[in-house]
C-alpha positions as CSV (number, residue, x, y, z in Angstrom):
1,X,-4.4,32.2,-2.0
2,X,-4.0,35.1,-4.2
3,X,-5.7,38.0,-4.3
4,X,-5.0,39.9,-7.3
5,X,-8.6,40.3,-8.9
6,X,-8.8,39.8,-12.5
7,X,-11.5,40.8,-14.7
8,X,-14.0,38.0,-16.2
9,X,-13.0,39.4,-19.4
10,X,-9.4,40.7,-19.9
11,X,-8.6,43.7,-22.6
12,X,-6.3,42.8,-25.3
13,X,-2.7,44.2,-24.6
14,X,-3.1,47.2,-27.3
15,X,-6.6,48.2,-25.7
16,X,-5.0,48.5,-21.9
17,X,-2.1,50.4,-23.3
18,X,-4.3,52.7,-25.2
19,X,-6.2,53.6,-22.3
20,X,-3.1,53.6,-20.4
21,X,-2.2,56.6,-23.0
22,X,-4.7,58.7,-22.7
23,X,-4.9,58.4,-18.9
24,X,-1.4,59.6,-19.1
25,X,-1.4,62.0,-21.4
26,X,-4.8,63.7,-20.9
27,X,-5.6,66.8,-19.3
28,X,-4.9,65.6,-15.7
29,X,-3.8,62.1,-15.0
30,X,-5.9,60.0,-14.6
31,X,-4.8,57.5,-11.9
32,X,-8.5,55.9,-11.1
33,X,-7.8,54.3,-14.7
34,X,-4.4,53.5,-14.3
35,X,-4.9,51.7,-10.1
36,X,-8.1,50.0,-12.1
37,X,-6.2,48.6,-14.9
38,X,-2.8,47.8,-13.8
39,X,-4.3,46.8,-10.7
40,X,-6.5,44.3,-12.0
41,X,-3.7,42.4,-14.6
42,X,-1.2,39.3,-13.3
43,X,2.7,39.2,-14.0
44,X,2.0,37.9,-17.9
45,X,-0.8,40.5,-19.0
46,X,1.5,43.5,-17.8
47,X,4.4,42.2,-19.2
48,X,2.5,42.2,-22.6
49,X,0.8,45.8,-21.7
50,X,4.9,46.8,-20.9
51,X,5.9,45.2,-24.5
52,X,3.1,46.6,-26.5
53,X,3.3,50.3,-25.0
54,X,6.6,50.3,-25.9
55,X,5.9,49.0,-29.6
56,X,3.1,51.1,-30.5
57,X,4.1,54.8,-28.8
58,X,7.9,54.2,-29.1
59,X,8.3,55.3,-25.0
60,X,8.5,53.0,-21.7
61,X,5.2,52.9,-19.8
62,X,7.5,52.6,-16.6
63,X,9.3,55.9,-17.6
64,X,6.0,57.4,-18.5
65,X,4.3,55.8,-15.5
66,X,7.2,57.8,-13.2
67,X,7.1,60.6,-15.0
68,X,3.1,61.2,-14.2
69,X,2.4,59.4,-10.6
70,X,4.8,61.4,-8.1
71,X,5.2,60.3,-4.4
72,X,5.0,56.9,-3.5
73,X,2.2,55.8,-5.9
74,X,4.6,56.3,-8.8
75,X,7.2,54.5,-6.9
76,X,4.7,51.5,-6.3
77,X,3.5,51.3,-9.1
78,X,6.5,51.3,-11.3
79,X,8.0,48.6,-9.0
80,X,4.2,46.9,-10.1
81,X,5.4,46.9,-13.8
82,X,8.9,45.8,-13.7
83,X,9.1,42.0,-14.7
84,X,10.0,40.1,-10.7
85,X,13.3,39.0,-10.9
86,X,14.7,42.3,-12.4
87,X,12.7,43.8,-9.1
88,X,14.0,41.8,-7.3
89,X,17.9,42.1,-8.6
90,X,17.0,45.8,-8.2
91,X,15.8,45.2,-5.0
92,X,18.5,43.5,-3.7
93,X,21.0,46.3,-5.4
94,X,19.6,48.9,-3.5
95,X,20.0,46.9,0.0
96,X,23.6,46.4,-0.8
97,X,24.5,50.0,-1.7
98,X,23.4,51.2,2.0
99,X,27.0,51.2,3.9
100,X,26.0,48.7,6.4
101,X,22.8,46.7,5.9
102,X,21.0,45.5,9.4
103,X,18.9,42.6,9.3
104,X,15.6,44.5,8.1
105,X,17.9,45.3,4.7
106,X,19.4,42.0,4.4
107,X,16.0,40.3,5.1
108,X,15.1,41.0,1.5
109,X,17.6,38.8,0.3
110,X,16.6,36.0,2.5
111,X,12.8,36.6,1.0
112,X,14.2,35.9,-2.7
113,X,16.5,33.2,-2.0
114,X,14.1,31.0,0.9
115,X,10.0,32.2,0.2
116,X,10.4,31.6,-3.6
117,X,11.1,28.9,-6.7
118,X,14.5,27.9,-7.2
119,X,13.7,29.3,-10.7
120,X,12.7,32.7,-9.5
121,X,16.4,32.8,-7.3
122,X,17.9,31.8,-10.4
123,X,16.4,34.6,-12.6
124,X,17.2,37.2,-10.2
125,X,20.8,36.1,-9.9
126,X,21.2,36.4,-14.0
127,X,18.8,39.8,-13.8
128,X,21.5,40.8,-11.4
129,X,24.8,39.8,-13.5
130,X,22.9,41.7,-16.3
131,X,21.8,44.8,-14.8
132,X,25.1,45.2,-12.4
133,X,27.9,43.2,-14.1
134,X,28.9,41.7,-11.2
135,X,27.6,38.2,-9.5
136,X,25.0,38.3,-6.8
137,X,27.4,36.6,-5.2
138,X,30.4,39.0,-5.4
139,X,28.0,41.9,-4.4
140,X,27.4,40.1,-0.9
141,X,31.1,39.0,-0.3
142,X,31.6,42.7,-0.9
143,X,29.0,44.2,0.8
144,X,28.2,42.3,3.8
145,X,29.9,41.5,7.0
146,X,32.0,38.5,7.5
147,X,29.5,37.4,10.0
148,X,26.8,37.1,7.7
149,X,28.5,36.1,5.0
150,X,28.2,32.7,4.7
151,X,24.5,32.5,4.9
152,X,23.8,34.6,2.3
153,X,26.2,33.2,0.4
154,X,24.9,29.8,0.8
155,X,21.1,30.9,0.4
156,X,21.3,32.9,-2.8
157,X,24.1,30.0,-4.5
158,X,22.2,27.2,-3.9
159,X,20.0,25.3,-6.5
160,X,17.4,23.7,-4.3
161,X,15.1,20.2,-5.5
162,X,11.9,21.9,-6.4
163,X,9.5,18.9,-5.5
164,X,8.1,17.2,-2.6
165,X,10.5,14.5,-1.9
166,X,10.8,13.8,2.5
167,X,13.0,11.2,4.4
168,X,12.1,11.2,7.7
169,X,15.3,10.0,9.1
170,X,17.1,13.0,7.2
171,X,14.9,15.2,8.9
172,X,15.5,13.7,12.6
173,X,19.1,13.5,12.3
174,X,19.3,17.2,11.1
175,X,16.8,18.3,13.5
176,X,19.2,16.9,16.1
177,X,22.1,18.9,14.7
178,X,20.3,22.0,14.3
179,X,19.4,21.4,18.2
180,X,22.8,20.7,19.1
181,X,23.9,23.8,17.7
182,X,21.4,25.8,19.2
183,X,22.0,24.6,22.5
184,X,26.3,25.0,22.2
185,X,25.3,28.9,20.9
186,X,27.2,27.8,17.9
187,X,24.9,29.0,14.7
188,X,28.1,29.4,12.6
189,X,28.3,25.9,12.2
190,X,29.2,24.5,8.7
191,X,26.1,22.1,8.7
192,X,23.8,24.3,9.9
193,X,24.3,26.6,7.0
194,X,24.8,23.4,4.5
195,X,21.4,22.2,6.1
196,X,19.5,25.2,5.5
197,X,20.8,25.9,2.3
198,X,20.5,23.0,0.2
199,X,17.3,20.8,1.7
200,X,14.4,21.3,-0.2
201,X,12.0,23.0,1.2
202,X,9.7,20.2,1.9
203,X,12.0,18.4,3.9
204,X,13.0,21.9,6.1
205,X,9.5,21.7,6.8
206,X,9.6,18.0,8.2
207,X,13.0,18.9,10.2
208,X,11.5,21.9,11.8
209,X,8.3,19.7,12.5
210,X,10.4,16.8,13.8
211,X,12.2,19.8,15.9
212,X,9.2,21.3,17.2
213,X,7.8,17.6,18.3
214,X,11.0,16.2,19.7
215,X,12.2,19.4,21.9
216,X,9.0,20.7,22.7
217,X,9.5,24.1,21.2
218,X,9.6,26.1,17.2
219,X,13.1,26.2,16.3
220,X,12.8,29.6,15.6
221,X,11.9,30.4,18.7
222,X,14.9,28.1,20.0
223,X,17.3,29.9,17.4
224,X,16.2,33.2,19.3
225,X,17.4,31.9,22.7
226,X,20.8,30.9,21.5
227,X,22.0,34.2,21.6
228,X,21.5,38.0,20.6
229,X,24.0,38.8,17.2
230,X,22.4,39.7,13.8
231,X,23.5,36.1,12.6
232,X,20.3,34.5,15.0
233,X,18.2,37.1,13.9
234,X,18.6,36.4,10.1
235,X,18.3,32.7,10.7
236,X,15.2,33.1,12.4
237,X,14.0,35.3,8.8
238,X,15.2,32.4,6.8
239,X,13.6,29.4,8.8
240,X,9.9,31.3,9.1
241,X,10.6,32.3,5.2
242,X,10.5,28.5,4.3
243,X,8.3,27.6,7.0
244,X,6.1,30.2,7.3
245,X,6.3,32.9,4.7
246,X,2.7,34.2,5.6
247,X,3.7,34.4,9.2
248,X,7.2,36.7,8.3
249,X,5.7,38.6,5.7
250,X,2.9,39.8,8.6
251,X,5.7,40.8,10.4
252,X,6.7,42.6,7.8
253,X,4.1,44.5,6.9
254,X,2.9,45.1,10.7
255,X,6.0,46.8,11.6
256,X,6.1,49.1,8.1
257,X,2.5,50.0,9.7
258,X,3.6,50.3,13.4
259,X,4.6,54.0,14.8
260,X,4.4,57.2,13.8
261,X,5.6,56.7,10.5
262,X,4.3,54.4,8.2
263,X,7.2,52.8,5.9
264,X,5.7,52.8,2.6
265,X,8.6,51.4,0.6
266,X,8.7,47.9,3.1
267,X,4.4,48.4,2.8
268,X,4.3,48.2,-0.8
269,X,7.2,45.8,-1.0
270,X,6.2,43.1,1.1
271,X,1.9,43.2,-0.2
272,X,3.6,43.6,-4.3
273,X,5.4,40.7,-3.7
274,X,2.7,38.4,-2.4
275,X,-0.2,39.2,-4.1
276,X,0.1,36.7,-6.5
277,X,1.3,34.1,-4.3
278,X,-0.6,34.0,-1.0
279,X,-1.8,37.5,0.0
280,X,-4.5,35.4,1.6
281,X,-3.2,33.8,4.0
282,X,-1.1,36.7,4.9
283,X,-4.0,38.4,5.3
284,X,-5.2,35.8,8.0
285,X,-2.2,35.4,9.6
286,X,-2.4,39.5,10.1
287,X,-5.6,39.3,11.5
288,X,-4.8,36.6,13.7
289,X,-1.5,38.7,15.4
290,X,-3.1,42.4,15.3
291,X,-6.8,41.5,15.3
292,X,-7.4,43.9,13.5
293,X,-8.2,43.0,9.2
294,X,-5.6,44.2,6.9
295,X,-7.5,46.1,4.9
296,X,-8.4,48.4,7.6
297,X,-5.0,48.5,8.9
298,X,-4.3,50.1,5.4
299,X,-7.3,52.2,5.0
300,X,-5.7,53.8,8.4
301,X,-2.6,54.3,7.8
302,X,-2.5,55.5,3.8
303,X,-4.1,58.0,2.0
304,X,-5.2,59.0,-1.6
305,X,-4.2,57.1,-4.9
306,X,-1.8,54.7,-3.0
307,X,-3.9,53.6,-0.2
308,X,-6.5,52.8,-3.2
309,X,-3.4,51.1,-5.5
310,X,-2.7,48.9,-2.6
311,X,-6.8,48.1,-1.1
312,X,-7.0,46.8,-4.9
313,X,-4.0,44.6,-4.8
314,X,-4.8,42.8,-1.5
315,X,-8.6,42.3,-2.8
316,X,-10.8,44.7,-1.0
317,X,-13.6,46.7,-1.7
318,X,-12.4,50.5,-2.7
């Protein structure tokens, strides 16, 4: 489901970081070898490119890396090189610092806490205590409106069961709660929030399937008639992030694309985030909404060294 390509032979560390050098410190930068390189190596290999730059030039290849790319690319790449759940902390610092975060903000939250590991959610909250001194969970409380709260607070606290484990008579008797909440306009609810934010996500999967059989309708498509406040919004993000992730991060990356302004920083966020994951079926699930490939969709709508950073990334032919 991935589509980060990686070469049939991989470079030791100390060779990819010498040719990292010179590409950086040559005449003119060279970002052909850089895109090639750093595009072509999974979480683990740049992590050991990141350690052994440092080690044998005495200088961070993310400093350097900013330093030489300008624009966007720099930006993207950077973001490429930082270990995920420090991007992510980051991430999520720079969505709380804006003085009042709508959903398209807050959705990134909702991303790390409901379409990844338990693990990764718990790295990100201890990058985030690191990097900030101050608990994910204080930065919300402090940050986000009362409203929303209690979501996000739930979501990003929770320690979910990481394997498949389903009772169908859980999942029936919280479908039925879910719907009864939906249909009173009352998504506030206590158990709606304890529902979504402590089931694993196998068994979300079987309520929203036991939802979608027994009341003839998606739930998120239910949650969206129940009313028109950011909180139905979010909880339609958090239900198609467990569900669906494919299907949201489309979303995501058709509306960075849509208008006459393409936003690279929720572009390069959404397709950095996923390559490694399921980038695939994103990829189908694009097709299947725009008809229209992603790969052209990005060819159109960027240019130069970061159209050619991402078309690597997502697997085509540059």
């Amino acid at each position: 489901m991935a589509t980060l390509r990686l070469p049939d032979v991989v470079p030791s560390p100390t060779q990819d970081s010498e040719r990292l050098r010179v590409a950086l410190q040559g005449w003119g930068v060279d970002q052909e070898v850089i895109i090639w390189i750093l595009g072509h190596r999974n979480a683990v290999q740049r992590k050991k490119i990141k350690e052994t730059y440092q080690q044998h030039f005495k200088e961070s290849i993310i400093h350097c890396l900013q330093s030489a790319l300008s624009g966007v690319l720099g930006k993207a790449i950077a973001y490429w090189m930082e270990e995920p759940p420090e991007r992510d902390a980051k991430l999520v610092e720079k969505t709380l610092k804006r003085g009042k975060a709508g959903i398209t903000q807050l959705q990134v939250i909702v991303e790390i806490a409901c379409a990844s590991s338990p693990n990764h959610l718990m790295a990100v909250r201890q990058a985030y205590c690191s990097l900030f001194d101050c608990s994910l969970e204080e930065a919300i409380t402090s940050k986000v409106s009362s409203s929303l709260q209690k979501l996000l607070l739930g979501l990003v606290s929770s320690y979910r069961y990481d394997r498949e484990l389903v009772d169908l008579n859980v999942a029936k008797s919280d479908a039925a709660k879910l719907h009864e909440a939906i249909e009173m306009k009352q998504l506030d609810r206590d158990e709606v929030m304890w529902i979504l934010s402590t089931r694993n996500f196998f068994q979300l999967r079987a309520t929203f399937e036991h939802y979608k059989q027994n009341y003839q309708v998606p739930i998120y498509q239910a949650i969206m008639s129940s009313g028109s406040d950011d909180l139905r919004s979010l909880l339609r993000v958090v239900i198609l992030c467990i569900d669906a992730p494919e299907k949201h991060f489309a979303e995501v990356i058709r509306a960075s694309l849509s208008g006459h302004r393409t936003d690279f920083h929720s572009l390069a966020r959404a397709i950095l985030a996923r390559v490694e994951i399921d980038m695939m079926k994103i990829k189908e699930e694009y097709f299947n909404m725009n008809k229209i490939s992603l790969d052209d969709a990005v060819v159109r709508k960027t240019s130069g060294g970061y159209k050619d950073f991402l078309m690597t990334l997502i697997g085509a032919r540059i």
